[in-house]
DRENPA-3360 file (N, C-alpha, C; in nm, 2 decimals, always signed):
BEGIN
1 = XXXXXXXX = +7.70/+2.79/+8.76/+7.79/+2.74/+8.66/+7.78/+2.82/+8.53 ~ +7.88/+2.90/+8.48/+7.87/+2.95/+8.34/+7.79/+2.87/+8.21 ~ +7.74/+2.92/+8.18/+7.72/+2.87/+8.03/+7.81/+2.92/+7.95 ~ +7.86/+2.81/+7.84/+7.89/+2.87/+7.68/+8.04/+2.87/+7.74 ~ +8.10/+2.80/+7.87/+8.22/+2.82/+7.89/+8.25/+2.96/+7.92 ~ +8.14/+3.02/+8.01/+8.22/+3.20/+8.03/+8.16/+3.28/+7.93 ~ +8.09/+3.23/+7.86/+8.04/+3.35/+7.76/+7.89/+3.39/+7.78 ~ +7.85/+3.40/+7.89/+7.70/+3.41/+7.93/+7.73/+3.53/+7.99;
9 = XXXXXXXX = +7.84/+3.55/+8.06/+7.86/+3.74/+8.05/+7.85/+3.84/+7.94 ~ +7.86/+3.78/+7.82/+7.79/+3.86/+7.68/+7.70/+3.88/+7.67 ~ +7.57/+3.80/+7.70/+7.48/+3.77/+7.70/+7.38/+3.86/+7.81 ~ +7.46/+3.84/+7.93/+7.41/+3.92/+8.06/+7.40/+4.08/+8.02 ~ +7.53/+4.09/+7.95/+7.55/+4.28/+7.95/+7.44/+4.35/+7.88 ~ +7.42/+4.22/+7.78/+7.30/+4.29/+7.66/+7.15/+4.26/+7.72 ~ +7.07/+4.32/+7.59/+6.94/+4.25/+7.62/+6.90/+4.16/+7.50 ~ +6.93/+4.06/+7.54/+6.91/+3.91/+7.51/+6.81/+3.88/+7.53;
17 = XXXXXXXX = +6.66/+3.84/+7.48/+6.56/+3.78/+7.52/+6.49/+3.67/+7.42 ~ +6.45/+3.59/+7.51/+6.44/+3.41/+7.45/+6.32/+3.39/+7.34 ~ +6.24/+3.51/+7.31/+6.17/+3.56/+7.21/+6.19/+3.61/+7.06 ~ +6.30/+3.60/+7.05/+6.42/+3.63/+6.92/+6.47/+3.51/+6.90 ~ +6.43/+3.47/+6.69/+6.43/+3.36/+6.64/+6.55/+3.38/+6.54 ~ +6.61/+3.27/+6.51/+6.69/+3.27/+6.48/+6.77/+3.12/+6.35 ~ +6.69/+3.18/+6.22/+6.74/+3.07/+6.15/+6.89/+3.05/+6.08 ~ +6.88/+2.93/+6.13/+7.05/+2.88/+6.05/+7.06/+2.80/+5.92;
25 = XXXXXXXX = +7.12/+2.85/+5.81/+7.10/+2.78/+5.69/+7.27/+2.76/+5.64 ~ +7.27/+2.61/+5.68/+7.42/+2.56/+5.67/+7.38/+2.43/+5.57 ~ +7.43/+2.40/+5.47/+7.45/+2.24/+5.44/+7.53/+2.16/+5.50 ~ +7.65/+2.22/+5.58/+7.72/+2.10/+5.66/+7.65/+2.05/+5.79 ~ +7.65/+1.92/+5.81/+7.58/+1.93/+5.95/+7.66/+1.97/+6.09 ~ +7.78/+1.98/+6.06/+7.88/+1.98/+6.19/+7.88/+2.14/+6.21 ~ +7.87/+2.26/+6.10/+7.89/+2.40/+6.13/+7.73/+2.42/+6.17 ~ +7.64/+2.32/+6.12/+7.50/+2.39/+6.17/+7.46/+2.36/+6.32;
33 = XXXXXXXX = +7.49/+2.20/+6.36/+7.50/+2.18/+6.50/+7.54/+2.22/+6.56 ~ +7.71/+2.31/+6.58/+7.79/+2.40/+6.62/+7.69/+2.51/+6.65 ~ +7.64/+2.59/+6.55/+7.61/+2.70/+6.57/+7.43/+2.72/+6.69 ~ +7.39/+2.60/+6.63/+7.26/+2.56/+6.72/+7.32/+2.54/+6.84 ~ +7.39/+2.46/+6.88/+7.44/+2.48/+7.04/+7.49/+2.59/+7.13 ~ +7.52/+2.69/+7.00/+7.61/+2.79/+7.07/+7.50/+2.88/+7.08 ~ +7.37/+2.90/+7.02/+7.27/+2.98/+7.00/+7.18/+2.91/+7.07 ~ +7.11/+2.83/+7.09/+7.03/+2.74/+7.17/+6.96/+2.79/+7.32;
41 = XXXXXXXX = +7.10/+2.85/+7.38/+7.02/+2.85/+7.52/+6.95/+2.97/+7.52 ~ +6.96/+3.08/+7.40/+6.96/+3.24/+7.40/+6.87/+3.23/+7.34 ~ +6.80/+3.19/+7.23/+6.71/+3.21/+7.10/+6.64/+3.10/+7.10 ~ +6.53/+3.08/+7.01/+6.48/+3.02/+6.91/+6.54/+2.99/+6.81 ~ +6.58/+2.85/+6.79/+6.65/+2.84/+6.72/+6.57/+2.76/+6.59 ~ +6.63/+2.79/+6.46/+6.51/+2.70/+6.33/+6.67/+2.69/+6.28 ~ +6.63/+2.54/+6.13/+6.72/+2.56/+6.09/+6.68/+2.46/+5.97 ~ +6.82/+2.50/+5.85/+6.74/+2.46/+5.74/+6.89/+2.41/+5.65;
49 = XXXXXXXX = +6.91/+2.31/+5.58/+7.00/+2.24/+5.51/+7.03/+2.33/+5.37 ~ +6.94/+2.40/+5.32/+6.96/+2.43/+5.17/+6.89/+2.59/+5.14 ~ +6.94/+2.64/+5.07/+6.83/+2.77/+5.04/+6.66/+2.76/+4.98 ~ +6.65/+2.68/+4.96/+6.49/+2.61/+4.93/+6.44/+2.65/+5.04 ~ +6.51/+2.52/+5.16/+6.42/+2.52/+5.25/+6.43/+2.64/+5.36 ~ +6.54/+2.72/+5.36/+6.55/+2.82/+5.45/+6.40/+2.93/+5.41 ~ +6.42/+2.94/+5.26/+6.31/+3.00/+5.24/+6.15/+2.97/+5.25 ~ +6.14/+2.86/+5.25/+6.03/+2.81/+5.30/+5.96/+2.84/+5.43;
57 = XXXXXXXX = +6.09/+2.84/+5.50/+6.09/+2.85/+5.67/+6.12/+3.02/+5.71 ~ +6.10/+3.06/+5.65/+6.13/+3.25/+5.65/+5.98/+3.28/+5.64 ~ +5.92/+3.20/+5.52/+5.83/+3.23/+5.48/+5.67/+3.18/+5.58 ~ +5.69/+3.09/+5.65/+5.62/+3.04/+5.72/+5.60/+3.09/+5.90 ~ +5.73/+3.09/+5.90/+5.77/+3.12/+6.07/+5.81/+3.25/+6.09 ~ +5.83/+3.29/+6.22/+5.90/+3.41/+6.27/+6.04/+3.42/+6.26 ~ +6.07/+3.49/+6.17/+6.28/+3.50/+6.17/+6.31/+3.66/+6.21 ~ +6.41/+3.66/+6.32/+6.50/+3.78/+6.33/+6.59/+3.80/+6.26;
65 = XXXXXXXX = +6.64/+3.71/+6.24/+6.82/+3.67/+6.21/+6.86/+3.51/+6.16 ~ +6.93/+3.55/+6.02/+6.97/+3.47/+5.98/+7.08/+3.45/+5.94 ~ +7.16/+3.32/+5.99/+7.29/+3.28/+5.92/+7.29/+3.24/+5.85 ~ +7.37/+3.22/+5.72/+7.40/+3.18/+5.59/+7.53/+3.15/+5.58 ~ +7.52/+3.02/+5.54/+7.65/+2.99/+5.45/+7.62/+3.02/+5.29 ~ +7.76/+3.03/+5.22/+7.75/+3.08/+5.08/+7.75/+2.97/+4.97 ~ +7.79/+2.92/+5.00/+7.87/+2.79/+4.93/+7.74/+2.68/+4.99 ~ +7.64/+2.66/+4.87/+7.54/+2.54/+4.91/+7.51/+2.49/+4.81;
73 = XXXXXXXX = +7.48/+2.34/+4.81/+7.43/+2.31/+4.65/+7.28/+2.33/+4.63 ~ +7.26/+2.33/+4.54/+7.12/+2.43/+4.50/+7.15/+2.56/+4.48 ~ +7.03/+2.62/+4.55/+7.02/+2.82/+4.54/+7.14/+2.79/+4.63 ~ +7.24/+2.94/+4.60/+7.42/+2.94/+4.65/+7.32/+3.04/+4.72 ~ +7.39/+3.09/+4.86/+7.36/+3.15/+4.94/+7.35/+3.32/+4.89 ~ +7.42/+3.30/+4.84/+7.39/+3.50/+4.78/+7.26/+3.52/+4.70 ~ +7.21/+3.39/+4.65/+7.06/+3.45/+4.58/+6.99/+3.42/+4.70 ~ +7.04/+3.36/+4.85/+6.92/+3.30/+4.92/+6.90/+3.42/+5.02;
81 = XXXXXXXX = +7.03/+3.53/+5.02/+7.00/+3.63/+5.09/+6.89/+3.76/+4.96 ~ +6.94/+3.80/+4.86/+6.85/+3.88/+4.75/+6.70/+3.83/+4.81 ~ +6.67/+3.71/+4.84/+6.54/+3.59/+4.83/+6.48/+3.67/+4.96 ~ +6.52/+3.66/+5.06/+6.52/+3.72/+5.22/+6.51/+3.84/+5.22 ~ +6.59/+3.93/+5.12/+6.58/+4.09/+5.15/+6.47/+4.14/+5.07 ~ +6.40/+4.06/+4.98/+6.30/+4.13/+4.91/+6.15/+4.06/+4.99 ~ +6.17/+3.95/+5.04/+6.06/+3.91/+5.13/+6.04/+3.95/+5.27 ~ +6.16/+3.99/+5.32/+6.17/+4.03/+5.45/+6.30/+4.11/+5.46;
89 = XXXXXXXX = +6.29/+4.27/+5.45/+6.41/+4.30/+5.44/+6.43/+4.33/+5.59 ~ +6.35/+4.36/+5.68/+6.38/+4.34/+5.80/+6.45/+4.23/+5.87 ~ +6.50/+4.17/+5.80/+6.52/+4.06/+5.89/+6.69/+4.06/+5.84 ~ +6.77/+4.09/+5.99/+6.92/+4.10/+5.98/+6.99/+3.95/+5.92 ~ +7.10/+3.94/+5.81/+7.12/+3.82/+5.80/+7.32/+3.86/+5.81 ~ +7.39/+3.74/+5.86/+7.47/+3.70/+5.87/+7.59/+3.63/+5.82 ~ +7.65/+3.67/+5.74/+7.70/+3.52/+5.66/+7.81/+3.48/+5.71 ~ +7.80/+3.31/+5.71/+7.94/+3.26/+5.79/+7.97/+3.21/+5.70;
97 = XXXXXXXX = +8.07/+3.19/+5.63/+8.12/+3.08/+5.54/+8.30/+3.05/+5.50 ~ +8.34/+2.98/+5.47/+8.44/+2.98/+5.45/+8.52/+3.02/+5.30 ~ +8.39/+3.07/+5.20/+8.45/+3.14/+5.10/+8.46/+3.31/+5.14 ~ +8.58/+3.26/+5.19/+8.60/+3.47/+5.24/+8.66/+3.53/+5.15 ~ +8.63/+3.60/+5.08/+8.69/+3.68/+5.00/+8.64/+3.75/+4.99 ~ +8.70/+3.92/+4.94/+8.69/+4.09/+4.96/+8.58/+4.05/+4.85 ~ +8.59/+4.00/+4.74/+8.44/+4.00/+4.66/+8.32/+3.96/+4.72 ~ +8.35/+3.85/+4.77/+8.26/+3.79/+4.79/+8.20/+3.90/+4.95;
105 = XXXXXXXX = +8.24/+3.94/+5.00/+8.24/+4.01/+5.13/+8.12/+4.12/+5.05 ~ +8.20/+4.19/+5.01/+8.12/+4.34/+4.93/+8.02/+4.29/+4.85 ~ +7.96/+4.16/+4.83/+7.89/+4.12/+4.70/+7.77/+4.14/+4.81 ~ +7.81/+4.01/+4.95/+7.70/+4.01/+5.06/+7.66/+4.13/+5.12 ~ +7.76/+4.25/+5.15/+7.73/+4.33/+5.26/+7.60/+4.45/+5.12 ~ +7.69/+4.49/+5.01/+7.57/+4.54/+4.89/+7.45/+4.44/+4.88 ~ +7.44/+4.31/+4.96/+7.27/+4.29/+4.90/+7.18/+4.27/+5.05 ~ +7.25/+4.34/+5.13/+7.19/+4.35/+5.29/+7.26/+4.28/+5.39;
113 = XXXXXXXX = +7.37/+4.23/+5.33/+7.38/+4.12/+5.50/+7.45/+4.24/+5.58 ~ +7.42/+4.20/+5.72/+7.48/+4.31/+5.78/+7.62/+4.27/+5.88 ~ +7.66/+4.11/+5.86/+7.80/+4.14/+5.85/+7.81/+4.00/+5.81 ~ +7.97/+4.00/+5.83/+8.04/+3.87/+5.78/+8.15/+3.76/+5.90 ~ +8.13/+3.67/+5.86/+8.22/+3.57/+5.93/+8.31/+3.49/+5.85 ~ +8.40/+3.44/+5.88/+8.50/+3.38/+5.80/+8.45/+3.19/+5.90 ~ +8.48/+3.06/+5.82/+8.47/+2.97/+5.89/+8.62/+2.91/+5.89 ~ +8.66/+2.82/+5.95/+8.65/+2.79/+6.15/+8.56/+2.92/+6.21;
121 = XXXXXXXX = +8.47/+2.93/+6.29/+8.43/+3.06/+6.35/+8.45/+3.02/+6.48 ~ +8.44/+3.11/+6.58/+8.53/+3.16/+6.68/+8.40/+3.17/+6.79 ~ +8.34/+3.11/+6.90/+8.20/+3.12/+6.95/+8.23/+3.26/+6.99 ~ +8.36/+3.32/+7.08/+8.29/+3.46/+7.10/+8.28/+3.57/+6.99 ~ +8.34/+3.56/+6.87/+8.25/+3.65/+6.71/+8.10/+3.59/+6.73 ~ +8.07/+3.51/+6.70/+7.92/+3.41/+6.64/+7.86/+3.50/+6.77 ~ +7.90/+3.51/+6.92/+7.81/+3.55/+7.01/+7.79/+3.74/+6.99 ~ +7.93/+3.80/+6.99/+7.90/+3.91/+6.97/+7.86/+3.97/+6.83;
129 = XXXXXXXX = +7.86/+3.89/+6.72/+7.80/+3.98/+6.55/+7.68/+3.94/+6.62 ~ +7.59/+3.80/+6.67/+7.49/+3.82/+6.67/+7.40/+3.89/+6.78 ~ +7.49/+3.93/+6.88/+7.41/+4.01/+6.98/+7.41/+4.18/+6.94 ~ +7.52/+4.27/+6.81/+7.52/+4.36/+6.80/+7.38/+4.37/+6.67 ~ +7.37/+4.20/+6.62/+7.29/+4.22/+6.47/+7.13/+4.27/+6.55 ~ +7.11/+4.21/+6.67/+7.00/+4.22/+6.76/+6.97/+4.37/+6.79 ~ +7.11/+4.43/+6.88/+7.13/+4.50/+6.89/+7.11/+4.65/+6.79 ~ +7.10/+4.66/+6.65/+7.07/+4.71/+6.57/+6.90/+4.71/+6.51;
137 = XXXXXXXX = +6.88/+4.57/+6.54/+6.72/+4.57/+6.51/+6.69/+4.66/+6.60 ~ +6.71/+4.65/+6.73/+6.61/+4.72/+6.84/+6.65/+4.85/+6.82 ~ +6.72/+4.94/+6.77/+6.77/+5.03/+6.72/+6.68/+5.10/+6.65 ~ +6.64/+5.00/+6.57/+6.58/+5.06/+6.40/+6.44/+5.04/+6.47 ~ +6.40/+4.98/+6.56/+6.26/+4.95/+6.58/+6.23/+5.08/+6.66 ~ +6.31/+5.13/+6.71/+6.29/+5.22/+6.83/+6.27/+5.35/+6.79 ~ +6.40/+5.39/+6.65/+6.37/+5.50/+6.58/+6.24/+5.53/+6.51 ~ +6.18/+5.41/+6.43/+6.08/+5.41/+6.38/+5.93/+5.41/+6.48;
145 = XXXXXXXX = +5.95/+5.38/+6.59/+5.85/+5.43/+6.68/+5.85/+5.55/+6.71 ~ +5.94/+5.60/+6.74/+5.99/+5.76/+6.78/+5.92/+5.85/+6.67 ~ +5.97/+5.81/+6.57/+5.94/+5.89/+6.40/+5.78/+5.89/+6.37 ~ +5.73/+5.75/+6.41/+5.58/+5.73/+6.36/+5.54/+5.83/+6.51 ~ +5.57/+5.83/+6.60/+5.46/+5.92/+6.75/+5.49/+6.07/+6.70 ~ +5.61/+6.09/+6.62/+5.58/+6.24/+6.58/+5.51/+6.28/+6.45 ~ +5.54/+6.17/+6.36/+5.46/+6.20/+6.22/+5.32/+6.06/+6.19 ~ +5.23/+6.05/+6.27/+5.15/+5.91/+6.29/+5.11/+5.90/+6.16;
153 = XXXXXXX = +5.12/+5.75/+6.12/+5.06/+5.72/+6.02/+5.17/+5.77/+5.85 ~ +5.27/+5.85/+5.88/+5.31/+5.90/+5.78/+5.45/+5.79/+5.72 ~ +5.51/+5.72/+5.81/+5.63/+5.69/+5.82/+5.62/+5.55/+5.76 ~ +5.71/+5.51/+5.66/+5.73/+5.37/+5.59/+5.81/+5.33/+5.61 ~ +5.88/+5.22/+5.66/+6.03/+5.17/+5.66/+6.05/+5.07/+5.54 ~ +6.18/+5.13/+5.47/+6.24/+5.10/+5.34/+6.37/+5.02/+5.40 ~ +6.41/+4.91/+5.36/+6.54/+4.88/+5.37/+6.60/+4.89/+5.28;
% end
């Protein structure tokens, strides 16, 4: 029986493994539930109502990848990504939200997010940004092993 309605062939093509965590920081509960079910069977999933607590939970736990909404009351999501890139710039973040706009897009992608979603979202975008965001860590981890076995000990990674 398919998962995800047919979208477990995404999932298959790549490498997908259930050791990649994955926090969601929504204040609505209906886009955050959405997104935990859709992510659920593939990841570790954490998740957090406000930018306070997402950062708490960044700060505490294992994060790969994080979704963001922009629009939260409290810290607004663009200081909660700045917050994530200077504490963990390795860690790919995502923004979903329904304030789309070319500012707002270029504001996120210049402070690290490494892409964007517009809301209503669509499960197979949500499945493929987050399997290519994966897909790019393992990228950058691989170069930097490669780089450190030729130059040992010399090599820093800067985000």
């Amino acid at each position: 029986m398919p998962l995800l309605f047919g979208y477990d062939n995404i999932f298959r093509e790549g490498k997908v493994t259930p050791d990649k965590s994955i926090l969601i920081v929504e204040d609505e509960a209906g886009p955050r539930e959405s997104l935990r079910m859709i992510l659920k069977p593939f990841y570790n999933i954490l998740t957090a109502s406000d930018g306070e607590q997402a950062i708490r939970i960044l700060q505490a736990q294992k994060v790969d990848l994080v979704t963001l909404d922009l629009n939260m009351p409290g810290m607004m999501g663009i200081d909660v990504l700045k917050e994530i890139k200077r504490l963990k710039p390795e860690v790919e973040v995502v923004i979903i939200t329904a304030l789309v706009t070319l500012p707002n897009a270029q504001q996120a992608i210049q402070h690290g997010a490494s892409d964007f979603l517009s809301k209503p979202f669509h499960v197979s975008e949500v499945i493929t940004v987050i399997k290519k965001s994966f897909e790019r860590l393992e990228s950058k981890s691989k170069n930097v092993d490669r780089a450190d076995s030729i130059f040992p000990g010399k090599i820093k990674v800067v985000s």
